[in-house]
C-alpha positions in Angstrom: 0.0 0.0 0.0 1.1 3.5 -1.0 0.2 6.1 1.5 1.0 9.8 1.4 1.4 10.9 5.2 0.6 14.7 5.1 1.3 16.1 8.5 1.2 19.6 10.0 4.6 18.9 11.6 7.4 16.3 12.0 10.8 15.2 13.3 13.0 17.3 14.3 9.6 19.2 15.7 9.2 18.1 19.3 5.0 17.7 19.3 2.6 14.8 19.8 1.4 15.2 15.8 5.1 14.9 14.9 5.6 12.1 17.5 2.9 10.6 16.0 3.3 11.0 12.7 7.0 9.9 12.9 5.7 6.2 14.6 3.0 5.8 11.5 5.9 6.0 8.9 7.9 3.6 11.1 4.8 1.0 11.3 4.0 1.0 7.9 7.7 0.8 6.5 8.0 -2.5 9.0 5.0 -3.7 7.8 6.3 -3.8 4.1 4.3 -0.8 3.1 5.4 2.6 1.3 4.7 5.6 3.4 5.6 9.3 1.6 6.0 12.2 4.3 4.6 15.5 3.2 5.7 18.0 5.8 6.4 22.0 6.7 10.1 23.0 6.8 11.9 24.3 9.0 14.0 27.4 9.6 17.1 25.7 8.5 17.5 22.7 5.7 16.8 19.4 7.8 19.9 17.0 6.9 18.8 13.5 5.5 18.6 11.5 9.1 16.9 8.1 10.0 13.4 8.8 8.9 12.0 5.5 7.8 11.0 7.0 4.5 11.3 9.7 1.5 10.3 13.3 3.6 8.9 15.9 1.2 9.6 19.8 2.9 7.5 22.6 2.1 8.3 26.2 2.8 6.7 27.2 5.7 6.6 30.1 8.6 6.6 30.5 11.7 3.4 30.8 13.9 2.8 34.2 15.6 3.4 34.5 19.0 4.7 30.6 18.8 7.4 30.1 16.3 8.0 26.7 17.4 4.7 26.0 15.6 5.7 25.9 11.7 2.6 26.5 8.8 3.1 25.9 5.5 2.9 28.7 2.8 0.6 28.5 -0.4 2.2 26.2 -3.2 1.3 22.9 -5.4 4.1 20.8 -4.0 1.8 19.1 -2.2 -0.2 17.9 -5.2 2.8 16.8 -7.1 4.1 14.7 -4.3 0.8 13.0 -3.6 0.2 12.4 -7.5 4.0 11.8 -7.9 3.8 8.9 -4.7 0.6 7.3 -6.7 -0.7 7.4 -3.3 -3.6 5.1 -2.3 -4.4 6.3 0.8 -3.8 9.7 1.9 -3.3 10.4 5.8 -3.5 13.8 6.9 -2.2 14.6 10.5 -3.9 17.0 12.6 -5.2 18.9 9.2 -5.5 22.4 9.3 -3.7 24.0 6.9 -1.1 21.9 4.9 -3.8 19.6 5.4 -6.5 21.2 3.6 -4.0 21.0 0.5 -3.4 17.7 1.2 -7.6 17.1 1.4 -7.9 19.3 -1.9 -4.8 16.9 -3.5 -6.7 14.0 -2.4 -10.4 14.7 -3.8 -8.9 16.0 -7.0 -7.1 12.5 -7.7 -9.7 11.0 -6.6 -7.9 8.4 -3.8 -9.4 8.2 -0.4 -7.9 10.4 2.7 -8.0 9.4 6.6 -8.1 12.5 9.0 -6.7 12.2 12.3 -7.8 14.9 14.8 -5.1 15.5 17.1 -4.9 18.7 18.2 -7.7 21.2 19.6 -7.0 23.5 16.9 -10.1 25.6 18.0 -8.0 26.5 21.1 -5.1 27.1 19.2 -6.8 29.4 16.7 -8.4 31.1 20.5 -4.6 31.3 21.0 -2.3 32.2 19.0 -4.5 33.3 15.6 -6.7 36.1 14.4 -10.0 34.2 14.3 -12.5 32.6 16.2 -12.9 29.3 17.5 -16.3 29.5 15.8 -14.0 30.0 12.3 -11.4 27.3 13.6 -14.4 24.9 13.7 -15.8 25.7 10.3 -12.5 24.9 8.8 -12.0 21.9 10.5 -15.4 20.5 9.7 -15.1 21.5 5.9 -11.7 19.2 5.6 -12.8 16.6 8.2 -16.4 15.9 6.2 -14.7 16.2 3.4 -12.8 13.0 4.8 -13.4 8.8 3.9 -12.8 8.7 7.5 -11.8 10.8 10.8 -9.9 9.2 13.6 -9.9 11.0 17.5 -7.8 9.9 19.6 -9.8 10.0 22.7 -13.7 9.2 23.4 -14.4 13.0 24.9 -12.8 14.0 21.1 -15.4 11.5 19.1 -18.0 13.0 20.9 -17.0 17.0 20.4 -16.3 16.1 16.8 -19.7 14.4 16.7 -21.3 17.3 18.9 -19.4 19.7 16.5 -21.1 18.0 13.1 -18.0 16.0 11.9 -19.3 12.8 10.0 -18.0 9.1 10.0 -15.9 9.7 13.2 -13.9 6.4 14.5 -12.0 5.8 18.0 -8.2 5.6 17.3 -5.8 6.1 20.5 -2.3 6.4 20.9 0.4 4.0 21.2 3.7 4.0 24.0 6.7 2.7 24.0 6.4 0.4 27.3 10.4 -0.3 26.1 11.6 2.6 26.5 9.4 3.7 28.9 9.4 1.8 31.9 10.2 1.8 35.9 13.8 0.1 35.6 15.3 3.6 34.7 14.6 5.3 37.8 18.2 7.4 39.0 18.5 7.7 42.1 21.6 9.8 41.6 19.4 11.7 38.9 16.7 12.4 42.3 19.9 13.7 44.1 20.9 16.5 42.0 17.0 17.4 41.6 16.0 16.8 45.0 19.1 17.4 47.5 16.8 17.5 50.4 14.6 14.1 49.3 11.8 16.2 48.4 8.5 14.2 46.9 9.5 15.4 43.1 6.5 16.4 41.3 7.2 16.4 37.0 5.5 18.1 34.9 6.3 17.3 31.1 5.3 18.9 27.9 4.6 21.9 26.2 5.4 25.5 27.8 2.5 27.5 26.2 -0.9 29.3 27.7 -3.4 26.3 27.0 -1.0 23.9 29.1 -2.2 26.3 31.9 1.3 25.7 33.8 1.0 27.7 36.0 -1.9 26.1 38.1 1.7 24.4 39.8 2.5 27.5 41.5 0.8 26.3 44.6 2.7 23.0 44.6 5.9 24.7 44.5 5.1 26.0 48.0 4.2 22.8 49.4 7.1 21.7 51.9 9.3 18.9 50.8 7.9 19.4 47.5 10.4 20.0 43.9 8.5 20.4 41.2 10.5 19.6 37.8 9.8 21.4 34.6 10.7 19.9 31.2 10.0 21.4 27.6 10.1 24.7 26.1 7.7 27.2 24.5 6.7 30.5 24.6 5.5 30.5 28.3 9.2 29.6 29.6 10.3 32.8 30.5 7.2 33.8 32.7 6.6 30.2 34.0 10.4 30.6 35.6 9.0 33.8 37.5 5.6 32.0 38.4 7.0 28.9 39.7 9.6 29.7 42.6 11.7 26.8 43.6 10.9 24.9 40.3 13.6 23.1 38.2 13.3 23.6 34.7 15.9 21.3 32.2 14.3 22.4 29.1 13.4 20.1 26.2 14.5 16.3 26.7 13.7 13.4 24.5 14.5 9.4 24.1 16.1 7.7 27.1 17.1 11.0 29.1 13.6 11.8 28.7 12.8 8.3 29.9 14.8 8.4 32.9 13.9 11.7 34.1 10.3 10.1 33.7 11.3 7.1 35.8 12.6 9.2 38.4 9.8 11.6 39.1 7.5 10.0 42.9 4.4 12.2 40.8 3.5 13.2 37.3 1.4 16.4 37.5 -0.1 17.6 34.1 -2.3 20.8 34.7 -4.0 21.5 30.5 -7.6 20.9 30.1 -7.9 21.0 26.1 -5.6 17.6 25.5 -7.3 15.7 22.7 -4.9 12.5 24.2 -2.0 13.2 26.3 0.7 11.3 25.3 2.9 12.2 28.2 0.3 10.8 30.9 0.5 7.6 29.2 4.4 7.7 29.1 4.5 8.7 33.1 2.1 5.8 33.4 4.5 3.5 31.0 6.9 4.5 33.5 5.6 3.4 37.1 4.6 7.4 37.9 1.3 7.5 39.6 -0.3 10.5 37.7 -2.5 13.8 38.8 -4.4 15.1 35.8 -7.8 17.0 34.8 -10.8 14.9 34.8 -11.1 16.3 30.9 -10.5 15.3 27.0 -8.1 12.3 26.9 -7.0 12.3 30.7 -10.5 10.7 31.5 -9.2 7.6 29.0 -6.5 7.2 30.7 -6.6 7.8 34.2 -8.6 5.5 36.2 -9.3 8.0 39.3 -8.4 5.9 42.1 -6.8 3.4 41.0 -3.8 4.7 38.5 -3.8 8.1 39.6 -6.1 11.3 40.5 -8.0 13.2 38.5 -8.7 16.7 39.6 -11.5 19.6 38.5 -9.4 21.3 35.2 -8.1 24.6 36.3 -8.4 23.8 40.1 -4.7 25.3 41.7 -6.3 24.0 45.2 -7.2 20.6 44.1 -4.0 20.2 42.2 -2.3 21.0 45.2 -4.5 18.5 47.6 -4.1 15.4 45.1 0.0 16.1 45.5 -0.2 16.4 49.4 -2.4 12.9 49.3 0.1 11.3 47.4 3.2 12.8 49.3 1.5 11.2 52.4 1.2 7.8 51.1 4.3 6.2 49.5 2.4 2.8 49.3 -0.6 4.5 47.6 2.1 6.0 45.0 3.3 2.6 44.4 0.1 1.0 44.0 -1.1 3.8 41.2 2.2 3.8 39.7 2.2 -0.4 39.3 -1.5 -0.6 38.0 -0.7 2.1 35.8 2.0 0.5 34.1 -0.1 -2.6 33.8 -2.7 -0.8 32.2 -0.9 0.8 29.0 1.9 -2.5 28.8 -0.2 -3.6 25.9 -0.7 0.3 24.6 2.4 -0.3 21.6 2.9 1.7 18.9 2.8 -1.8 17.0 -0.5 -2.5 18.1 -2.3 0.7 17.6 -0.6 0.6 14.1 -2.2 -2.3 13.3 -5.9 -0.7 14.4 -4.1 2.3 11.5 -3.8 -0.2 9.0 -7.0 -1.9 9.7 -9.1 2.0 9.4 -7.0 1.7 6.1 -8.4 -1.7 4.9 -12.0 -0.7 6.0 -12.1 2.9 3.7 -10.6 1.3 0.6 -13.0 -1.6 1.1 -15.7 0.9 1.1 -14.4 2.7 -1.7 -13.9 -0.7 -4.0 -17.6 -1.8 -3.0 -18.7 1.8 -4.0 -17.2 1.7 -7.3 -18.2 -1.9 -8.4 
C-alpha cells in the first residue's frame, strides 16, 4: 500500500502530531508498506537522518506569538508529491492548513484520505490566531467531512467532533513505547541533584505555552518537601520561571534521558484541560509514575481515578495541590497507582495501535472498492 502521510509537523519538531506521525511512517515501512511524508520545513534545511521514509519539505513560517509551531505557505508541491507517490491512501495529521491541500490533493485525484484529529486546533486558533474558535471549527469540519474517515484519539474527542457536526468519526488512541518507557530507569543519583533535600518530586512534562495552563503548579511549589520539575520549552518559559519559585526547569528532553527523568519523578502532575490525548500521561504511566491530571479530553481515558492516579477539576490550583499532598502522604498509595498504571498501557504499543491504523485503512478502501463496483 502507498500512503502519502501529510502532517502539520514532523521530526525534528518536538510535538505529539510529529511524535505521532513519525511512529506511523515507522509501522508502515516495518510492515512492508510505502509511506511518503509531506511535511512543513523548518527554519534551517533538515539533513537526511533516520526517517524511515522519502520526507517531502515545504516552505513554511513561523506561527505568531509561537514560532516553534511551523505553517506551510501556499504552493502545489503538495499535489505533485501525492500524484507523484501514486498514493492510495492519503493520511492527513492534525489537518489544518497543509492539510487542507493535502484534502484538496486528495479529492482532485480522486484516492481516499483518513483524517486524524489530534490537536484542539479551535483552542489554538483562541490562542495564537486572528480568528474565532467558531471559524477554527468551520474549517475543521469542511476538511474533516470532506474525509473517507476521521480518527480522535480519545472518546471525549469523538463525541466533540460528533457534537461539533464531523461525519464518519472512529476511535483511534495512541500508542507508548512500554520499552523505553518503563520503571527500571529510575536514578537515584538523577533524584539527588534534583531533590538534595529528598523532596516528593512532582514532573511536569510537555509543552510551555498558555493552554497547558502551567501555572496552576504554583501552589505546589510551596508545598514543603515538594520540587517540582519542569521539562520542555515554548513560549510560556520565561514567565513560568517567575511563576514557579523553587521549580527546576531542564528544558526540552527526548529518548532515554527523557525516559529516565520520567522514571525518576515520585508524581507526574499535568495541569491543561484541552488535550485531545496526552501522550505524556501515558508515558508517566509506562513508567511506574502515579499521575494527577484533569478529569477532561483524553485524561478521563487514561486515568482511572483511584486506581492509577487522580483526577482533579481542570483549572483547580487548590485541588491540584491537595491530590500532591495525598500522594506525598502515602508512599504505598504511590506505588500502587504507579504499578497498576504500568499494567494498564503494557499492551498500549505503537505496534499495536498501528495495526488498528492499518485496519481504518483496509475498512475505507474496502468501502471505496464496494462503491465503485
Amino acid at each position: 500500500m502507498r500512503v502519502a502521510i501529510v502532517t502539520e509537523s514532523f521530526p525534528p519538531d518536538l510535538n505529539g502530531v510529529a511524535h505521532c506521525a513519525l511512529r506511523t511512517a515507522e509501522h508502515l515501512a516495518r510492515r512492508g508498506h510505502e509511506p511518503l511524508v509531506i511535511a512543513p520545513a523548518g527554519p534551517n534545511d533538515v539533513p537526511p537522518g533516520d526517517d524511515p521514509c522519502p520526507v517531502i519539505r515545504v516552505p513554511s513560517l513561523p506561527l505568531p506569538r509561537y514560532p516553534q509551531v511551523r505553517v506551510a505557505l501556499p504552493g502545489r508541491r503538495t499535489a505533485a508529491a501525492i500524484a507523484a507517490h501514486r498514493a492510495d491512501i492519503v493520511h492527513l495529521a492534525s489537518p489544518f492548513v497543509l492539510g487542507v491541500r493535502g484534502m484538496a490533493a486528495a479529492e482532485r485525484l480522486r484516492v481516499p484520505a483518513v483524517a486524524v484529529y489530534q490537536t484542539d486546533l479551535a483552542g489554538y486558533a483562541r490562542s495564537y490566531l486572528p480568528v474565532g474558535e467558531a471559524a477554527a471549527w468551520r474549517r475543521i469540519r469542511a476538511v474533516h467531512a470532506a474525509a473517507a474517515r476521521t480518527l480522535a484519539p480519545s472518546t471525549a474527542s469523538v463525541r466533540e467532533l460528533e457534537r461539533q457536526g464531523v461525519p464518519r468519526v472512529h476511535l483511534w488512541p495512541r500508542g507508548v513505547d512500554p520499552v523505553r518507557f518503563r520503571p527500571g530507569l529510575r536514578d537515584p543519583a538523577l533524584r539527588r541533584s534534583l531533590a538534595p533535600r529528598s523532596e516528593l518530586i512532582v514532573g511536569y512534562v510537555g509543552r510551555l505555552a498558555p493552554e497547558k495552563q502551567v501555572g496552576l503548579l504554583a501552589g505546589v511549589c510551596g508545598l514543603p518537601g515538594v520540587r517540582v520539575i519542569v521539562v520542555g520549552d515554548g513560549p510560556s518559559a520565561p514567565g513560568l520561571r517567575a511563576a514557579l519559585p523553587g521549580a527546576v526547569f531542564l528544558g526540552s528532553r527526548t529518548g532515554d534521558e527523557l525516559a529516565r527523568i520520567f522514571a525518576s519523578f515520585d508524581v507526574f502532575a499535568h495541569t491543561g484541560p484541552f488535550e485531545t490525548f496526552c501522550q505524556t500521561v501515558q508515558e508517566a504511566m509506562a513508567s511506574g509514575v502515579p499521575v494527577i491530571a484533569p478529569a477532561a479530553g483524553g485524561p478521563l481515558d487514561l486515568v482511572a481515578h483511584g486506581r492509577t492516579g487522580l483526577l482533579v477539576p481542570p483549572g483547580d490550583a487548590d485541588a491540584l495541590c491537595d491530590a500532591v499532598q495525598l500522594l506525598q502522604r502515602a508512599p504505598a498509595l504511590r506505588a500502587r497507582y504507579g504499578a497498576a498504571g504500568r499494567a494498564d498501557v503494557a499492551t498500549r504499543t505503537w505496534e499495536a495501535v498501528g495495526d488498528q491504523l492499518l485496519d481504518h485503512y483496509a475498512q475505507v478502501l474496502s468501502a471505496r472498492t464496494a462503491v465503485a463496483a
